[in-house]
Structures are given as structure tokens and as C-alpha cells.
Backbone as a chain_set.jsonl record, in Angstrom:
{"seq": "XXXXXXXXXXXXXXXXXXXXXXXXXXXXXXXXXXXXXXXXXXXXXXXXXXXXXXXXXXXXXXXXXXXXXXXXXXXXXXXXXXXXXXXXXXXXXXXXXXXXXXXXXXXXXXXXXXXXXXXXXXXXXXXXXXXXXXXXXXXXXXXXXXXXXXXXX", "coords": {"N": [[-50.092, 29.966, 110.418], [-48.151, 29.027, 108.731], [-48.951, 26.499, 108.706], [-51.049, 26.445, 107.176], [-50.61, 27.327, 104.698], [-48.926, 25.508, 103.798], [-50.721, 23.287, 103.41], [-52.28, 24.554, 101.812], [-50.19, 24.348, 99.471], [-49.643, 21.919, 99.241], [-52.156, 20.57, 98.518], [-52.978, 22.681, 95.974], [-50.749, 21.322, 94.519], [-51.522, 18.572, 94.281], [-53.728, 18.741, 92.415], [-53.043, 19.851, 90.325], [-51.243, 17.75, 89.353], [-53.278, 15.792, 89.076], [-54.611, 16.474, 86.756], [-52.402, 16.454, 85.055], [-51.973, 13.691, 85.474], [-54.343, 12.843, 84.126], [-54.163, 13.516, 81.427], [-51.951, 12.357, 80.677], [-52.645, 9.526, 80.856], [-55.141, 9.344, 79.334], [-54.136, 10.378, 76.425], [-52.464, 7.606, 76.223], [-54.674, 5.743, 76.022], [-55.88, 5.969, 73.854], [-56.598, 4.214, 71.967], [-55.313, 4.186, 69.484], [-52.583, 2.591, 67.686], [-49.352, 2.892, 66.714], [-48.6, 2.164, 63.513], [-50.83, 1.096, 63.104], [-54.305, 0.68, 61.449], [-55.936, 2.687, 61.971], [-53.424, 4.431, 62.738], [-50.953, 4.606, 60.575], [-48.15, 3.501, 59.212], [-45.928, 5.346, 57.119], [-43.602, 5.088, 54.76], [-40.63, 6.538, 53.045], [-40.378, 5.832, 50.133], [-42.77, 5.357, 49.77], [-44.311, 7.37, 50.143], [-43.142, 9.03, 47.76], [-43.729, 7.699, 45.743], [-46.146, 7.782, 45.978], [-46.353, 10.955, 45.546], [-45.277, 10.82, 42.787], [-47.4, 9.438, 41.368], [-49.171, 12.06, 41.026], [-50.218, 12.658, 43.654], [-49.202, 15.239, 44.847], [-50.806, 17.492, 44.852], [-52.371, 19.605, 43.224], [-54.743, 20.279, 40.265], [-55.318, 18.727, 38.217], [-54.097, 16.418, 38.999], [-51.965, 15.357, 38.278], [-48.154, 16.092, 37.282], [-46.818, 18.252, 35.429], [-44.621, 18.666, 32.389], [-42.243, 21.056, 31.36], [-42.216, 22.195, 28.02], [-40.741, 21.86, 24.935], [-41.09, 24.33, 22.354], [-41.41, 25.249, 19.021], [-42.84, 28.03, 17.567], [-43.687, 28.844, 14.636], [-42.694, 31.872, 12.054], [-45.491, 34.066, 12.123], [-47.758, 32.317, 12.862], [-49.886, 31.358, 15.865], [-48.835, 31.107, 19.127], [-51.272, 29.304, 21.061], [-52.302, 28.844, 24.943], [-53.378, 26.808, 27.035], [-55.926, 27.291, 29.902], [-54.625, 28.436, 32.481], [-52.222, 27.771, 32.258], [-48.69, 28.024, 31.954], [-45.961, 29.643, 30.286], [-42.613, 30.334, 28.856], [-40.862, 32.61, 27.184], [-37.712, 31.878, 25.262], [-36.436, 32.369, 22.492], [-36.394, 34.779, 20.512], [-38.766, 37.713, 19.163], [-41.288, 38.144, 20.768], [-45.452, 38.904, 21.244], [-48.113, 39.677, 23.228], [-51.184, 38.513, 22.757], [-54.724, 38.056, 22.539], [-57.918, 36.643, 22.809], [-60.174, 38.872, 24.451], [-60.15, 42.477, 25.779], [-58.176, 41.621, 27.654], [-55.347, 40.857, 29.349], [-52.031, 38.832, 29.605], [-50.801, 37.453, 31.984], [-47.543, 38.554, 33.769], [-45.248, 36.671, 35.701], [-43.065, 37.387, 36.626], [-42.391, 39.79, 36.704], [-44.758, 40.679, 37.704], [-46.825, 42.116, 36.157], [-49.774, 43.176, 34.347], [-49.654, 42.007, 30.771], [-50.925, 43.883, 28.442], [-52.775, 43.286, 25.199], [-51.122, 42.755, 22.368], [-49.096, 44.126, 23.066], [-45.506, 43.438, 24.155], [-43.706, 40.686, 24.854], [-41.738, 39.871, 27.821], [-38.54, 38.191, 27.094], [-37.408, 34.993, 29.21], [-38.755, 35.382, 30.954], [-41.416, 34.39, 33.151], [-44.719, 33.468, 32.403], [-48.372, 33.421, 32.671], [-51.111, 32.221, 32.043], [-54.468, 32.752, 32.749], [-56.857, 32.466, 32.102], [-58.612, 30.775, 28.428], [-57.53, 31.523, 25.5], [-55.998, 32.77, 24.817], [-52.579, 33.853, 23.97], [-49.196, 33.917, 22.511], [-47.605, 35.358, 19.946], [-45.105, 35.477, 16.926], [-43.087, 38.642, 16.914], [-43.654, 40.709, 14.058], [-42.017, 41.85, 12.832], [-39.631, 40.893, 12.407], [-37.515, 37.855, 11.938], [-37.367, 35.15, 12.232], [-39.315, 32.798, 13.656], [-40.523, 31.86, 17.336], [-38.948, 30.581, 20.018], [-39.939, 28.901, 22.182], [-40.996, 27.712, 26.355], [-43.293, 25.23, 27.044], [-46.082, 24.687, 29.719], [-48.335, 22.719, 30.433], [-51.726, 22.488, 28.38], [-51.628, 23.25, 24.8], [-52.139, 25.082, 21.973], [-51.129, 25.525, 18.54], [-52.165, 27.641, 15.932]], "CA": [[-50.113, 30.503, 109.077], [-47.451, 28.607, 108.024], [-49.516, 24.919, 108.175], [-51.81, 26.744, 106.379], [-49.815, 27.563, 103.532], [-48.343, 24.165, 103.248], [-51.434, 22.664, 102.924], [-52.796, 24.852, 99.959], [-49.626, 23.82, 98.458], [-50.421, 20.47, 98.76], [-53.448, 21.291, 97.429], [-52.667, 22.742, 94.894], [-49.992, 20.236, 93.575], [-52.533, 17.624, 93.895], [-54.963, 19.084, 91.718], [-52.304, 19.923, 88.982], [-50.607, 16.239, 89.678], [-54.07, 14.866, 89.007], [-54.916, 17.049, 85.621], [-51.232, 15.89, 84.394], [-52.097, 12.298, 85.28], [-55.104, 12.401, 83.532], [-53.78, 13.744, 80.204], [-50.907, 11.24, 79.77], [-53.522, 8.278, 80.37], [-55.989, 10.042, 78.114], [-53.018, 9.68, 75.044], [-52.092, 6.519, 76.018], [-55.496, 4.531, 75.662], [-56.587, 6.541, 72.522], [-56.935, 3.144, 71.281], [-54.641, 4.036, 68.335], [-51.386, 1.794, 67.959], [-48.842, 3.095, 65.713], [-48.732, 1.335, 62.404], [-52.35, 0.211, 62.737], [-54.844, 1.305, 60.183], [-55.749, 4.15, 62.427], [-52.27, 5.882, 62.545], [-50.205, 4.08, 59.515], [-46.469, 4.331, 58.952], [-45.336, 4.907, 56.015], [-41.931, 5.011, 54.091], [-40.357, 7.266, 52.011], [-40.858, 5.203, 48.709], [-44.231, 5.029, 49.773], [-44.558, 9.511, 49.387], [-42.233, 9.335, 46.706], [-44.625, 7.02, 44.757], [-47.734, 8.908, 45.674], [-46.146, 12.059, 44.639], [-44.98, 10.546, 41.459], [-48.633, 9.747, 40.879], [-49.662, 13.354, 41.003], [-50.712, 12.793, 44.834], [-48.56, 15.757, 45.619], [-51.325, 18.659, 44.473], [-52.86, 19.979, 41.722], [-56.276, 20.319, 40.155], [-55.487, 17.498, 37.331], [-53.486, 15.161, 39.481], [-50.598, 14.646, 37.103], [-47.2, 17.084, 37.128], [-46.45, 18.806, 33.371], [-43.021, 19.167, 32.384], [-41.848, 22.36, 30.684], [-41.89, 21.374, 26.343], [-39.832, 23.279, 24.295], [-42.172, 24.132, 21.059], [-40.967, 26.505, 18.206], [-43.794, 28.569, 17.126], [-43.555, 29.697, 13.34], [-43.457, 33.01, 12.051], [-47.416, 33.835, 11.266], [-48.219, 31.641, 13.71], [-49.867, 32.016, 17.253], [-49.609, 29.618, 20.167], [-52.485, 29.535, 22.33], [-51.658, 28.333, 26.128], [-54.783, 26.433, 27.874], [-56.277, 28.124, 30.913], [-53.564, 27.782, 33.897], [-50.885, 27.4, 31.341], [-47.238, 28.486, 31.698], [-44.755, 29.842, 28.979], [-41.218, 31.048, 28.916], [-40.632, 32.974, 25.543], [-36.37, 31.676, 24.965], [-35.54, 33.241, 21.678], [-37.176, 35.751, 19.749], [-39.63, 38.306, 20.021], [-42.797, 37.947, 21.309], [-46.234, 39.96, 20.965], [-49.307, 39.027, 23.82], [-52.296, 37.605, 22.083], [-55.966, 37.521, 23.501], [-59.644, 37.158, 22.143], [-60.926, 39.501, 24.652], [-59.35, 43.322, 25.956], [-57.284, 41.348, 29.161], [-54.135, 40.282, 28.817], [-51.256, 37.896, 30.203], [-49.815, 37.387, 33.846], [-45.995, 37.996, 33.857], [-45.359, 36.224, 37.199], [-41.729, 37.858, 37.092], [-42.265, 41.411, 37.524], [-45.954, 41.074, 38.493], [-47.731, 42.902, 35.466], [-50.667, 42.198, 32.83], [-49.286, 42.561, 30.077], [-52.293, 43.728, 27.638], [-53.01, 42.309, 23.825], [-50.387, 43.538, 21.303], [-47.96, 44.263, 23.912], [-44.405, 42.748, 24.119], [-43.827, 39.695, 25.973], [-39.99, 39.961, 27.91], [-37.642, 36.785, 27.208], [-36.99, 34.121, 30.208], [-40.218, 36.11, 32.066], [-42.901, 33.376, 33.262], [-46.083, 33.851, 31.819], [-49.503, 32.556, 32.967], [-52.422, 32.546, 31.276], [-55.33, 32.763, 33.504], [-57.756, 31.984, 31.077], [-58.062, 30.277, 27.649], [-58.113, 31.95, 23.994], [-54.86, 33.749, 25.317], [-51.127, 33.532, 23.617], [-48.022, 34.799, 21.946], [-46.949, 35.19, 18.782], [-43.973, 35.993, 17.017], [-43.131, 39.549, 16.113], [-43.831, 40.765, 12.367], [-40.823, 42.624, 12.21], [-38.374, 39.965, 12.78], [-37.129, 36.711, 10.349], [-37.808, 33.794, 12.488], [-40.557, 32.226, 15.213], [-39.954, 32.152, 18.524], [-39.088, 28.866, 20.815], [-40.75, 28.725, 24.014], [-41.033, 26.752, 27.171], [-44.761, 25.489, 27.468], [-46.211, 23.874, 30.784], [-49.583, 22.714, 30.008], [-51.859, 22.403, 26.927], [-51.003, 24.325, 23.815], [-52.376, 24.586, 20.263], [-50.232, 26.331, 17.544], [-52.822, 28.071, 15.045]], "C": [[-49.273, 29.644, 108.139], [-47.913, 27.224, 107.599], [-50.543, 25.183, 107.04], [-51.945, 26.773, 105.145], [-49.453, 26.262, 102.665], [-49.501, 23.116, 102.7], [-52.08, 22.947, 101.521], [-51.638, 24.526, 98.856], [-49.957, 22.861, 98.063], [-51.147, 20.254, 98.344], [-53.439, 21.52, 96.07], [-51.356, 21.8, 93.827], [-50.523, 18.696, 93.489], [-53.328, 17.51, 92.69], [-53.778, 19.346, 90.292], [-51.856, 18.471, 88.876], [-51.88, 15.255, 88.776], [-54.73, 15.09, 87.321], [-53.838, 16.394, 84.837], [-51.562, 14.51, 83.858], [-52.964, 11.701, 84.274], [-55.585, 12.358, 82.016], [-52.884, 12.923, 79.577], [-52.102, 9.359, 79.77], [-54.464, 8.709, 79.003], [-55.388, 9.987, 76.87], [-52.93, 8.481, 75.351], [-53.312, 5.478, 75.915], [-56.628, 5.458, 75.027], [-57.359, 5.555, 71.931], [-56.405, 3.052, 69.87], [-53.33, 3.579, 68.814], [-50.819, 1.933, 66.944], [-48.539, 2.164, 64.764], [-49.869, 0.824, 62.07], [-53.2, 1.064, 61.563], [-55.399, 2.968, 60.802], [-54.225, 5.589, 62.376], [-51.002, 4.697, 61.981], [-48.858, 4.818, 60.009], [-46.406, 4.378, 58.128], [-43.944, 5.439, 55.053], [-42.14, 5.893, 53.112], [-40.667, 7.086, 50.359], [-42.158, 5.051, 48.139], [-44.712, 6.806, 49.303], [-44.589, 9.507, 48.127], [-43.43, 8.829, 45.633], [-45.704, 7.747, 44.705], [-47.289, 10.319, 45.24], [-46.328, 11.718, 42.913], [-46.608, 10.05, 40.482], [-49.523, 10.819, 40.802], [-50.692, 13.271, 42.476], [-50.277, 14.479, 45.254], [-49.348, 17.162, 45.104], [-51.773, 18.374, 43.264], [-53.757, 20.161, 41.369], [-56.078, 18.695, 39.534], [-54.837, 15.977, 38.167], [-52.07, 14.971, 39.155], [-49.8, 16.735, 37.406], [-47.145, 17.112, 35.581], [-45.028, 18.971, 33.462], [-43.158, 20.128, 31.51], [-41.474, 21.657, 28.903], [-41.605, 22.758, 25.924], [-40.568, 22.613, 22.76], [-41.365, 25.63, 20.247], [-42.654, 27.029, 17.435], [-43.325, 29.657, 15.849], [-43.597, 31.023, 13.056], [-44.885, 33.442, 11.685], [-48.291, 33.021, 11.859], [-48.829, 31.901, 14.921], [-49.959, 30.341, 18.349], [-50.525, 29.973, 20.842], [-52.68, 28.546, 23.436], [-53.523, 27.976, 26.378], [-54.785, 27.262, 29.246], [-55.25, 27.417, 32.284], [-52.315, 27.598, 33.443], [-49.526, 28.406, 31.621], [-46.267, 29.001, 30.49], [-43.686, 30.997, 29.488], [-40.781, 31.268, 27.39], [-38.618, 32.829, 25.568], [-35.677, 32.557, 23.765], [-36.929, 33.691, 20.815], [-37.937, 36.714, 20.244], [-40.833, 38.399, 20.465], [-44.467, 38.859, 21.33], [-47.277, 38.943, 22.034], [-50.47, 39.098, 22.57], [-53.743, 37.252, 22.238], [-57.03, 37.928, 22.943], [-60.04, 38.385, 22.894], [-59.949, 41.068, 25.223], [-58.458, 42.626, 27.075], [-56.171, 40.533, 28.309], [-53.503, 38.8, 29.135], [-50.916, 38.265, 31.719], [-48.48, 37.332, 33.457], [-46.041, 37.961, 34.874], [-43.692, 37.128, 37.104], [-41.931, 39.256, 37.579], [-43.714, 41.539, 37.926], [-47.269, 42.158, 37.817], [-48.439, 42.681, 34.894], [-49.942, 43.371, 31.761], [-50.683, 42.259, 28.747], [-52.213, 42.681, 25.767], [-52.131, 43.174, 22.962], [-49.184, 44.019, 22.015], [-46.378, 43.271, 23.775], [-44.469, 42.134, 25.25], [-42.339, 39.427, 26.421], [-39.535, 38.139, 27.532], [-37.102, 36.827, 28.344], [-38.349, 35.304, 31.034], [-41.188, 34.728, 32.343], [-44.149, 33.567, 32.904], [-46.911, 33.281, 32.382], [-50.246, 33.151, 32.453], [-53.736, 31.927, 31.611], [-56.385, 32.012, 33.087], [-57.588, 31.53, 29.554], [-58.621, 31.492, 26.38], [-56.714, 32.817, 24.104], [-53.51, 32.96, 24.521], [-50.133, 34.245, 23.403], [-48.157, 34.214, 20.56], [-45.961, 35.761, 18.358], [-44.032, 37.672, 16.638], [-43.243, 39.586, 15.14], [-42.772, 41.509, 12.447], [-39.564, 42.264, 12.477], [-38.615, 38.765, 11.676], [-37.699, 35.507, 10.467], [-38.836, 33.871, 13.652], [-39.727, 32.961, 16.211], [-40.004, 30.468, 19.14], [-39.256, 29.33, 22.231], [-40.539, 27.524, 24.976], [-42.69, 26.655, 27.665], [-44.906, 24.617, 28.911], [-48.062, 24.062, 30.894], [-50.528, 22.597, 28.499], [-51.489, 23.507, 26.135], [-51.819, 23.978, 22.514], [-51.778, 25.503, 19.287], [-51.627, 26.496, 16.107], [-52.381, 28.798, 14.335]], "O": [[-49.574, 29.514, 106.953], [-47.549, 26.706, 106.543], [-50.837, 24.368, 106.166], [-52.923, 26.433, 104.479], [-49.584, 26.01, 101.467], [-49.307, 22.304, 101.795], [-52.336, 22.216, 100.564], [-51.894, 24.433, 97.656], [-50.449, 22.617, 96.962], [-50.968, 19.465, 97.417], [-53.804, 20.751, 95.18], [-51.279, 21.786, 92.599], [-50.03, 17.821, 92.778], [-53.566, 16.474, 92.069], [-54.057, 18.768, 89.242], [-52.414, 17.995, 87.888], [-51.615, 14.304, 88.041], [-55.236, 14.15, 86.708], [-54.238, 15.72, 83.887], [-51.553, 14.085, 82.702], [-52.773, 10.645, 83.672], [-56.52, 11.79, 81.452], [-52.846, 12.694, 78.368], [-52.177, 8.456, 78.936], [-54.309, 8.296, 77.854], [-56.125, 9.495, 76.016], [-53.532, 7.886, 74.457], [-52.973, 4.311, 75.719], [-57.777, 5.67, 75.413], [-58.479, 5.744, 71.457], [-56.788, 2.177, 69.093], [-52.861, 3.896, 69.907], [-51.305, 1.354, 65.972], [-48.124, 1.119, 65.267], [-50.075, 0.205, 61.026], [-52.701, 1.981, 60.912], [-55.283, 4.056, 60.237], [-54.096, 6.793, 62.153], [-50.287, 4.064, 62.757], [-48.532, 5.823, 60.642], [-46.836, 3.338, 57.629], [-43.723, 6.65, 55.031], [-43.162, 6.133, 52.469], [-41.069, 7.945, 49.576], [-42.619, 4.816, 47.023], [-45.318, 7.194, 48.304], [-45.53, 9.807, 47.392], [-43.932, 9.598, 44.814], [-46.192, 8.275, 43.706], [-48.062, 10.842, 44.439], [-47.14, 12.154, 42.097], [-46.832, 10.27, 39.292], [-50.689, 10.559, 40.508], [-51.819, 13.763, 42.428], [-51.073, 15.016, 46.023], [-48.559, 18.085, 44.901], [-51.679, 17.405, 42.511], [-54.359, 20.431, 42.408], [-56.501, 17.687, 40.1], [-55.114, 14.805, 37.912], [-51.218, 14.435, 39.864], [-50.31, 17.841, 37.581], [-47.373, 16.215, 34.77], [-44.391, 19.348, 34.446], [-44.179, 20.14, 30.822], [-40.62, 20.798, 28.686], [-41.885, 23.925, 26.195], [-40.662, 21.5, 22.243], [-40.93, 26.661, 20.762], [-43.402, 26.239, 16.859], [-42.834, 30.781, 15.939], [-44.467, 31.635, 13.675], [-45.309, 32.894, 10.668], [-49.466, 32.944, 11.5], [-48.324, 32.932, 15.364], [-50.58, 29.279, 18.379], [-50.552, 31.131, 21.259], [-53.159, 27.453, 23.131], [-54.517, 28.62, 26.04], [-53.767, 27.829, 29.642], [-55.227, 26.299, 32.799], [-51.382, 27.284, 34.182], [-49.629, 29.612, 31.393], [-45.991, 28.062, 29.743], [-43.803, 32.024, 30.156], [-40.447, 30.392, 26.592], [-38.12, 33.882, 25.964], [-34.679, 33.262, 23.917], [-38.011, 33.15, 20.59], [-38.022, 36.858, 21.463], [-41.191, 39.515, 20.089], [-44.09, 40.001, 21.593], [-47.339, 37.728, 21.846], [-50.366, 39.818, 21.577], [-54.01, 36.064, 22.055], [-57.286, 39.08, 22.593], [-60.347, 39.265, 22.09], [-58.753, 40.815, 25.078], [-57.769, 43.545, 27.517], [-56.116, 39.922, 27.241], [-54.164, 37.769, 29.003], [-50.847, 39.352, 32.294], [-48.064, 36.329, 32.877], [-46.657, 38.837, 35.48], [-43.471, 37.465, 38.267], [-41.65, 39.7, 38.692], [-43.969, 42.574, 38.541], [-48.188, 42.734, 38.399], [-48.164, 41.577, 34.422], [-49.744, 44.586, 31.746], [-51.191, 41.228, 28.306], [-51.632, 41.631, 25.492], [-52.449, 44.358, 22.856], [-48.221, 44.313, 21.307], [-46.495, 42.255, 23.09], [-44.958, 42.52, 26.312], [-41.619, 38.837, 25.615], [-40.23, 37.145, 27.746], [-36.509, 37.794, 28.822], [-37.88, 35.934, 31.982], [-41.601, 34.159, 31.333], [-44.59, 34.228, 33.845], [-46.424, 32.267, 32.882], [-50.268, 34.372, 32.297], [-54.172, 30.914, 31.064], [-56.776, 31.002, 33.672], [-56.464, 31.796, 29.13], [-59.686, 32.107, 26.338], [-56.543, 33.619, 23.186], [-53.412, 31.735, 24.465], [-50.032, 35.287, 24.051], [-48.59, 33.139, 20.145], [-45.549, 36.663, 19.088], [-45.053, 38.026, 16.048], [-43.005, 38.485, 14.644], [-42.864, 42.072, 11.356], [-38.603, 42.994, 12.722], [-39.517, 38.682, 10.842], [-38.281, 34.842, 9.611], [-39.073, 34.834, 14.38], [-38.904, 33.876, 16.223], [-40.75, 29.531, 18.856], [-38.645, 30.021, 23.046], [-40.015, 26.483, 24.578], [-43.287, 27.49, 28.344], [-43.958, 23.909, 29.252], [-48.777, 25.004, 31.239], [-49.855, 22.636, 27.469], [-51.089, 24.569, 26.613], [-52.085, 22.844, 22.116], [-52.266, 26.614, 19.488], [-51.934, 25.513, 15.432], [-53.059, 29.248, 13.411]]}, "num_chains": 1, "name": "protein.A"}
């Protein structure tokens, strides 16, 4: 019983021995050789650069920076579709051709048309024809943070 035994070990550590063996050859003559055009290296400066060319996401390609725009009293800005705004000083009123509103990404609400828009809140504006304007029952604009197109009408 006991040669018996020893042999299905052997056996069996053959047969695993031989599955092992045949997985580390199997990687090693992939026929890819690191740095070759199959599996490249490449350097940090090398990311960095393709980020900096808007590699690093996006629809458009290109990163936006945040522009600080004062919007008159009587005025309305109107954010392009995908657009960002941070209302800084003053007070704010949402803005939209059709009954839908704004995205505040901070607390997670639409805020509808005629509604108040909070200061330092993130805004998105899903779609285009959408904005802020300033309150009518205040002296001055409002200055914002835009990220994306804008047109002040």
C-alpha cells in the first residue's frame, strides 16, 4: 500500500512539475523583448508629455483651466454643454431655455430655472442654453470660476 502511494505521488508531482514547466517556457518565448516595439519602455517625461498633450482623457483631448469671468449685472453667462462653474461672489439665479435645470455636483441636486445657485458649489451643465445670472435684487455681477466654453449675453 505504501509503494503504491508513493508512486501516485510521483505521479502526481510529475504532472504538476510538467504544467509548471510548461508555463514558464510559454512566457519566456512569447517572442516579446522588453523595450522592443512590442512591449516599449517608456519614461516618465515621456507620460508627462502625453498627458500634457491632453493624452490623459477627455472627449476634446485638451485640459481647461478654471477662468475667472465677472458677469455684469443684466447679464447672463451661458456655460457650453459639459461646462463647469463656481459662482465666488455674489448672488446667483439658474438660467435655462427649457423646464431642466443645473447639476450642483456638491450636494447632488438639480437645481431648477429661477432657482438660487449656492457660492463655491460646482455646477455642471449637462447641456447647452443653460446658465447663471446675477440676482436683480443686488448692486453688482457676480465673478465666477468657468471650465469650458462660455458666452456672456
Amino acid at each position: 500500500m505504501a509503494k503504491k502511494l508513493g508512486y501516485t505521488l510521483l505521479l502526481l508531482l510529475l504532472v504538476v512539475g510538467s504544467f509548471y514547466l510548461g508555463s514558464v517556457t510559454t512566457e519566456a518565448d512569447s517572442g516579446t523583448t522588453p523595450g522592443s516595439v512590442d512591449d516599449p519602455l517608456v519614461t516618465k517625461s515621456y507620460v508627462d508629455k502625453k498627458v500634457a498633450e491632453g493624452g490623459g482623457g477627455g472627449s476634446s483631448g485638451a485640459v481647461s483651466k478654471l477662468e475667472v469671468v465677472t458677469v455684469p449685472l443684466g447679464k447672463t453667462i451661458i456655460v457650453a454643454d459639459g461646462g463647469e462653474l463656481i459662482v465666488r461672489s455674489g448672488k446667483a439665479i439658474a438660467v435655462s431655455e427649457d423646464a431642466n435645470g443645473l447639476s450642483d455636483m456638491t450636494d447632488g441636486l438639480d437645481i431648477a430655472p429661477g432657482k438660487a445657485v449656492a457660492t463655491n458649489h460646482l455646477i455642471l451643465f449637462p447641456r447647452s442654453g443653460r446658465g447663471v445670472q446675477p440676482d436683480p435684487n443686488q448692486k453688482n455681477g457676480l465673478i465666477v470660476l468657468v471650465r469650458g466654453g462660455y458666452q456672456i449675453k
